[in-house]
C-alpha positions in Angstrom: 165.8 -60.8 -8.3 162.7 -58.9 -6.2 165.5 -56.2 -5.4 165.9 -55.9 -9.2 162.4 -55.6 -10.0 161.6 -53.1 -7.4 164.7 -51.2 -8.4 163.4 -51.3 -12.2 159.7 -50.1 -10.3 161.1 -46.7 -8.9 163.3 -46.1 -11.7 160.1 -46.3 -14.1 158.6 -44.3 -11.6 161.0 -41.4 -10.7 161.4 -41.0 -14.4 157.7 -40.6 -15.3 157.7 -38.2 -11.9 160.7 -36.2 -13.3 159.5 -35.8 -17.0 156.2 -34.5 -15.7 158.4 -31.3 -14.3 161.7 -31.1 -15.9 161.2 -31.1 -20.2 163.2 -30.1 -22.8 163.1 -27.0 -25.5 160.0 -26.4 -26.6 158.7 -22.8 -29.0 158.6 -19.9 -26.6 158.3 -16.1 -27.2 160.8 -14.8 -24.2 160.8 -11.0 -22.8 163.3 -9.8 -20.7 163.0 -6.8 -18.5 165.5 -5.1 -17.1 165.5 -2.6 -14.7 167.5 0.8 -15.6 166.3 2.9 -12.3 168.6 5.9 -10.8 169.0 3.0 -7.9 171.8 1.1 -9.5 175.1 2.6 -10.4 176.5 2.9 -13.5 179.2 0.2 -13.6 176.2 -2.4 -11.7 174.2 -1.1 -14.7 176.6 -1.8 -17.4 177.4 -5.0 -15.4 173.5 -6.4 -16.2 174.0 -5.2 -19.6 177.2 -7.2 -20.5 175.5 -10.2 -18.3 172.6 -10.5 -20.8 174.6 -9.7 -23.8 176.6 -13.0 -23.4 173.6 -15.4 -21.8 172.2 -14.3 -25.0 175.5 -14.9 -27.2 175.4 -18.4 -25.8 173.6 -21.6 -27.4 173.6 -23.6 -24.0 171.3 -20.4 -22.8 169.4 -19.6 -25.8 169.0 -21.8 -28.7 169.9 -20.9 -31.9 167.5 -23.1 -33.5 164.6 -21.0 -34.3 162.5 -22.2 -31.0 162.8 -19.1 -29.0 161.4 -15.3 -30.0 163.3 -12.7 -27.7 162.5 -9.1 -27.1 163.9 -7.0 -24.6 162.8 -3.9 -23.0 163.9 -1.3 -20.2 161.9 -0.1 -17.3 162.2 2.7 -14.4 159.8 5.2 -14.3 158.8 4.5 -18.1 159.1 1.5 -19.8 161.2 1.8 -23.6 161.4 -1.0 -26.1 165.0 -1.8 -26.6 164.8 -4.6 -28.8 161.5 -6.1 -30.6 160.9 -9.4 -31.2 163.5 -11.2 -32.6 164.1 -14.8 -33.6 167.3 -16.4 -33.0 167.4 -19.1 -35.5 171.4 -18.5 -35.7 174.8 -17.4 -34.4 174.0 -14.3 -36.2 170.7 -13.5 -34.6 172.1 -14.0 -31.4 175.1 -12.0 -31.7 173.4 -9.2 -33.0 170.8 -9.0 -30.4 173.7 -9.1 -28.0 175.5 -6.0 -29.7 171.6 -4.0 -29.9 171.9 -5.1 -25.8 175.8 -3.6 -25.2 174.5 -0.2 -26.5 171.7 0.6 -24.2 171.9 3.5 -22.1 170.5 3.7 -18.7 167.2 5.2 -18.3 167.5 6.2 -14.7 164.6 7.3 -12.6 161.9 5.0 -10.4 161.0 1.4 -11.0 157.6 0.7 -12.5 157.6 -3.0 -13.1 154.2 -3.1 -13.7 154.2 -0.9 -16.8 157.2 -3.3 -17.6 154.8 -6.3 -17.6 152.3 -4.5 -19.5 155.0 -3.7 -22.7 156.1 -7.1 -22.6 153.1 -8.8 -23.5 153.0 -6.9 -26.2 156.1 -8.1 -27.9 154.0 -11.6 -28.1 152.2 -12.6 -30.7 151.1 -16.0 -29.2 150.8 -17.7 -31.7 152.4 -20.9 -30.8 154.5 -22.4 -27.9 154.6 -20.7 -24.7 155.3 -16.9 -23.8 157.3 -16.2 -21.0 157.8 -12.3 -18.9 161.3 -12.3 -17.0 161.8 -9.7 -14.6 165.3 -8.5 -13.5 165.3 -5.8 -10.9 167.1 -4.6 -7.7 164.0 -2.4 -5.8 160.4 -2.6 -5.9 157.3 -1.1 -7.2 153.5 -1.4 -7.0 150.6 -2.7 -8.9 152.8 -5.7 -10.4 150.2 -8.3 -9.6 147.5 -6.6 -10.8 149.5 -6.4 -14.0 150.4 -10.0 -13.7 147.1 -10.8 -14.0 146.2 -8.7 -16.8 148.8 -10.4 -18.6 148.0 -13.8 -17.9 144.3 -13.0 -19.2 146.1 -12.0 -22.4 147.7 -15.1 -22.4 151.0 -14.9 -21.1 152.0 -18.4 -19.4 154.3 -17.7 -17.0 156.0 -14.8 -15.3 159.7 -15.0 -13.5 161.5 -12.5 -11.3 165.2 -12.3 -11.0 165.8 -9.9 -7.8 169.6 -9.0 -7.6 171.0 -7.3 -3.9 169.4 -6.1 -0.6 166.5 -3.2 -2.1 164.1 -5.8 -3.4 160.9 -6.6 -1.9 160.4 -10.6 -2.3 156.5 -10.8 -1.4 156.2 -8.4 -4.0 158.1 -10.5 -6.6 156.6 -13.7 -5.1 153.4 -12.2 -5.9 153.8 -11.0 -9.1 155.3 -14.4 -10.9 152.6 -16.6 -12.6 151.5 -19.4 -11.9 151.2 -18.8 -8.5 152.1 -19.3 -6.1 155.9 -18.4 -6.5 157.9 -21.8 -6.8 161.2 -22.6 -6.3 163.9 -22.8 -9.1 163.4 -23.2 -11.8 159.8 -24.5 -12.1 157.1 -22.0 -13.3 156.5 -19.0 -11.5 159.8 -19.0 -9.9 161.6 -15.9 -7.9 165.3 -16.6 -7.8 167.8 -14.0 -5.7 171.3 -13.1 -6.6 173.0 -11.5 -4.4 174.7 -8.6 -6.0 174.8 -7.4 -10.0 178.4 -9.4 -9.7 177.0 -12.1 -9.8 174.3 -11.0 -12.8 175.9 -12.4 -15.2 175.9 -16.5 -14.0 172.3 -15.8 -12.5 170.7 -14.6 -15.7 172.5 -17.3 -17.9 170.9 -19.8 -15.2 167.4 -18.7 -15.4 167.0 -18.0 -19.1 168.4 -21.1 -19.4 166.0 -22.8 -17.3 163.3 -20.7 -19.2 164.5 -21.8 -22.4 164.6 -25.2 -21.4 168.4 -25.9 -22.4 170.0 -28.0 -19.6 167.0 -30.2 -20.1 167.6 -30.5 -23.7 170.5 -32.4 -24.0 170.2 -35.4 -25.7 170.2 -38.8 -23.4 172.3 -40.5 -25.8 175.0 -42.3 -24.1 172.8 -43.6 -20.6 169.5 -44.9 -19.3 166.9 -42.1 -19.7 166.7 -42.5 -15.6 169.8 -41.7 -15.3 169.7 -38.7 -17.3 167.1 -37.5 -14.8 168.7 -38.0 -12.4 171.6 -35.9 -13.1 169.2 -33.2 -14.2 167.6 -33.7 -10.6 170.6 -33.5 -8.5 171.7 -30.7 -10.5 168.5 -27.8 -9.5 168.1 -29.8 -5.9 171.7 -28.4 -5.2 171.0 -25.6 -7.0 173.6 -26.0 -9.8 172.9 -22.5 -11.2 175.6 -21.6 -7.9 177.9 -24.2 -8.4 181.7 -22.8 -8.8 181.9 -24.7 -11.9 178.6 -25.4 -13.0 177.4 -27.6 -16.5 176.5 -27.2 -19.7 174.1 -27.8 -22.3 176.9 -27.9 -24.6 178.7 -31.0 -22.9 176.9 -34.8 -23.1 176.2 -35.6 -19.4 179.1 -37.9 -19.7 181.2 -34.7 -19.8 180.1 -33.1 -17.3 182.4 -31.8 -14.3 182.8 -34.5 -11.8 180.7 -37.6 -13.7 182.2 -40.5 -14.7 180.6 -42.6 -17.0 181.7 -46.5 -17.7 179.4 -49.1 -20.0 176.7 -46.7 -20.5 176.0 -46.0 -16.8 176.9 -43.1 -14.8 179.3 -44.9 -12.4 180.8 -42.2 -9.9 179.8 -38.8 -8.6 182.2 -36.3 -7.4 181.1 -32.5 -7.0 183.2 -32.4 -3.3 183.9 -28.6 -3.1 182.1 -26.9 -5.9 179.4 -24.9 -4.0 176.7 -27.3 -4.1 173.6 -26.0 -1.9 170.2 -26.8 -1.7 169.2 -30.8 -0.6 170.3 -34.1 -1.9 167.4 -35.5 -4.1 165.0 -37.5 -1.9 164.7 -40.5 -4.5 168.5 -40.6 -5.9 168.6 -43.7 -4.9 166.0 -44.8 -7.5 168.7 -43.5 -10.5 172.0 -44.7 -10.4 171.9 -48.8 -10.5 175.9 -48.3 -11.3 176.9 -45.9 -9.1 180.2 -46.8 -7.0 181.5 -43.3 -5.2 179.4 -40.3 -4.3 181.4 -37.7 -3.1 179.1 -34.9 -2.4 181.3 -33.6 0.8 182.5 -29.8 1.3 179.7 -28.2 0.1 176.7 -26.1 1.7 173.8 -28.9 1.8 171.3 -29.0 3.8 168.4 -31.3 4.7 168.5 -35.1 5.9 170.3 -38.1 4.4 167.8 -39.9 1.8 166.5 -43.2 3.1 166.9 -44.1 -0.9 170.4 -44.1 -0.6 170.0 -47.7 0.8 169.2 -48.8 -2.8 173.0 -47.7 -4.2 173.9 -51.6 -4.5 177.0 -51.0 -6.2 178.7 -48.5 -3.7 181.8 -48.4 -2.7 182.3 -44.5 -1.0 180.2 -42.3 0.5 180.9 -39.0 1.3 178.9 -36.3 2.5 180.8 -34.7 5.2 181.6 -31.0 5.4 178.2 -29.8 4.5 174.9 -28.9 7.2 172.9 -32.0 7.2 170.7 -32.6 9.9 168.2 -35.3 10.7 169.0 -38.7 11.7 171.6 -41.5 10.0 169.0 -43.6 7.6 169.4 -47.3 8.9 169.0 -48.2 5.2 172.6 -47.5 4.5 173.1 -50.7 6.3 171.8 -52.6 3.0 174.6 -50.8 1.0 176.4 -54.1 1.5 179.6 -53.1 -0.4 180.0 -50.3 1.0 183.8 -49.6 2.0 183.8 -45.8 3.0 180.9 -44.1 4.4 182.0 -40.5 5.6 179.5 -38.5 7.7 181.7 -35.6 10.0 181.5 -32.6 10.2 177.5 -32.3 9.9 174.9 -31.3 12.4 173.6 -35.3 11.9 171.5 -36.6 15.3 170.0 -39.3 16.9 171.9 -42.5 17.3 173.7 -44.7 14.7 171.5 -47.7 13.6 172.9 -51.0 14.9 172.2 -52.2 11.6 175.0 -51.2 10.4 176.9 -54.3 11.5 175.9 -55.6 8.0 178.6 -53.5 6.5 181.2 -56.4 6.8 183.1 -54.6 3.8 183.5 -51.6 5.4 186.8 -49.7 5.9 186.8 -46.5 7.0 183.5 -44.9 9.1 183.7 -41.6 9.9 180.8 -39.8 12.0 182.7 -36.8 14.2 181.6 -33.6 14.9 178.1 -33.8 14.8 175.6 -34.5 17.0 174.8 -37.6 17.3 173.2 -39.2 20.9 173.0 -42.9 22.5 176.1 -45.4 22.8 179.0 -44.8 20.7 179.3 -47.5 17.6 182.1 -49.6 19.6 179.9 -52.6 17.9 181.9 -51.7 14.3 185.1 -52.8 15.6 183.5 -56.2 15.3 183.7 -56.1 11.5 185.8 -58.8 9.9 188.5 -56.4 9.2 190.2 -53.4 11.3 188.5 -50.5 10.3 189.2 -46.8 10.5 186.7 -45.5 13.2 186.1 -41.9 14.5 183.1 -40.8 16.1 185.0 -38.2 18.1 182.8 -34.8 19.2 179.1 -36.3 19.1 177.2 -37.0 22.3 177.7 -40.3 22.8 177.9 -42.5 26.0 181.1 -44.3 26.3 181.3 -47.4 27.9 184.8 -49.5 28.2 184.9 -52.5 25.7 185.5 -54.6 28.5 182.7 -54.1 30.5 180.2 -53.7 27.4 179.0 -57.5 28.0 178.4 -56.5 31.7 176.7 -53.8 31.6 174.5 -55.3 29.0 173.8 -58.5 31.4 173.1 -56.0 34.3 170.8 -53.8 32.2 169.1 -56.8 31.3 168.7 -58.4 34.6 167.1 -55.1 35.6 164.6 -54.7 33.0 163.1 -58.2 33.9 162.9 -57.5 37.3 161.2 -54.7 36.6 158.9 -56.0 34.7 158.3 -58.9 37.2 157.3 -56.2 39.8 155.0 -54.3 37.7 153.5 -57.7 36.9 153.2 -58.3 40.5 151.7 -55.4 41.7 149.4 -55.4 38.8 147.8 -59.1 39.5 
């Protein structure tokens, strides 16, 4: 029952934490700058244009509801209006804002971004909702904070940079995004990188998306608002916006690749080889009161283990190996008491692994090689009440015969109270 209760706590809590950060759609005026300098080729050039043209053509990036005003304007050395502010309260809008897109011609010349800034906030007409400058560019200029701040004083709310391949300058677009300072996707004020205009086209329907508010809007219909949250949470932590196959505000969170959803709780996660990056969410714990598999391995996260994960009561299967975690094993796994596969190879995990996970008397299959890991290796698993499929081959361990373990541990022990009979000795 206390388990409950706390469990109910942190869920109340994480929720409240999490709406304070991540909302949904709200009225925004939107303008997007592109950059049309000499620097980028022709066919990188038309590869930005038919990227925007279809973030724009798509509902789950920009709703077709009336909430969002979009203009869209081209810099390099000048700065020309390509299309004015335009709602998109339909298909219709949006489609033909996309075609006005597919026909600009690059401008060609330097990059000016601050004169880019300065025509944008005067698309707005700020009258209600938020106002929002996104910056897409591949080099750098100067005076961009300086117009930053000009804007701001106008009353533009935010300001986001997009910079795509290896000619950008990243303190200056850290610098010119507002609030400051620059935050990490896809807060307010954020700088996201893309590494080539190949990859334009999923990194501006990612960030318009997250400035539109779109992911985030769809309706928590079919499970616990937590849970909802959570979803949302683990998505931007791993940096979903990269994912090989990524979601959708058009699809319930039901639907989405790799959930599985059973009595109105989300009951198994499996993303195993889709490009996650970024960290596990520190409280996911706190979300998924249903949860049975989470099968997170084959990715590119980073970061430690969550001590939260300890809370999962209901899982089964654990996997998070073939990633780069680092940082220690939690010992709070060990309350995971149902826990039949826990999966941890292929990591860069140290330290030793808790004792405490004796309590795993379910457990199956344990799996902790190639890494790191230090101290004496976990012979004290094949205890358990069943045979159970060890490897903790590659680590660092110290390997000591399971037939001398009990006297080694007597003599160990005989020695440390003799020790501490001499120091007491000389001591009195």
């Amino acid at each position: 029952m206390k388990n409950i209760i706390i469990f109910k706590f942190w869920a109340l809590l994480m929720s409240m934490l999490i709406g304070s950060t991540l909302q949904a759609a709200e009225k925004l005026e939107l303008c997007t700058a592109i950059d049309g300098s000499g620097s980028i080729g022709a066919s990188e050039f038309q590869l930005q244009i038919e990227g925007l043209a279809r973030a724009i053509e798509k509902s789950s990036v920009v709703p077709q509801n009336g909430s969002v005003t979009l203009s869209i304007v081209q810099f390099s050395s000048s700065v020309h209006v390509e299309v004015g502010p335009t709602l998109i309260d339909s298909q219709a809008a949006a489609d033909n804002v996309a075609a006005q897109v597919r026909t600009i011609s690059q401008m060609g010349g330097g990059t000016y971004i601050a004169a880019a800034i300065d025509v944008c906030t005067r698309q707005f007409k700020f009258k209600t909702g938020k106002q929002v400058i996104d910056i897409s560019t591949d080099g750098q200029s100067s005076g961009s904070s300086s117009a930053a701040d000009r804007a701001v004083t106008t009353g533009v709310d935010v300001i986001n940079a997009l910079g795509v391949g290896s000619g950008i300058n990243i303190n200056e677009l850290e610098s010119l995004v507002r609030p400051q300072p620059a935050s990490e996707f896809p807060e307010k004020g954020f700088v996201y990188v893309t590494p080539s205009f190949k990859k334009y086209a999923q990194a501006i329907k990612a960030k318009m998306a997250a400035e539109t508010g779109q992911l985030l809007a769809v309706e928590c219909t079919q499970l616990p608002q937590v849970e909802c949250k959570g979803l949302v949470e683990l998505y931007y932590r791993t940096k979903g916006y990269y994912w090989e196959e990524s979601w959708s505000a058009e699809q319930t969170h039901c639907e989405w690749k790799g959930i599985t959803c059973q009595d109105g709780h989300v009951t198994q996660i499996d993303l195993a080889a889709n490009q996650l990056r970024g960290v596990i969410p520190p409280s996911i714990g706190y979300y998924f009161s249903k949860l049975s598999s989470l099968n997170l391995a084959d990715n590119k996260i980073n970061g430690t283990i969550p001590s939260s994960l300890g809370h999962l009561s209901q899982l089964k299967t654990l996997a998070l190996n073939n990633n780069q975690l680092n940082g220690s094993i939690p010992s709070s796994i060990s309350y995971i008491e149902q826990l039949q596969t826990l999966n941890l190879n292929d990591n860069q995990l140290n330290g030793h692994v808790p004792q405490s996970l004796i309590k795993l008397q379910q457990l199956q299959r344990f799996n902790v090689s190639n890494n790191q890991l230090t101290g004496l290796s976990p012979t004290f698993l094949n205890n358990l009440n069943q045979p159970v499929h060890l490897d903790w081959s590659n680590n660092k361990f110290i390997d000591i015969p399971t037939n001398d373990v009990d006297e080694w541990s007597t003599t160990t022990l005989l020695i440390g109270v003799v020790a501490i009979g001499l120091v007491f000795l000389f001591l009195f």
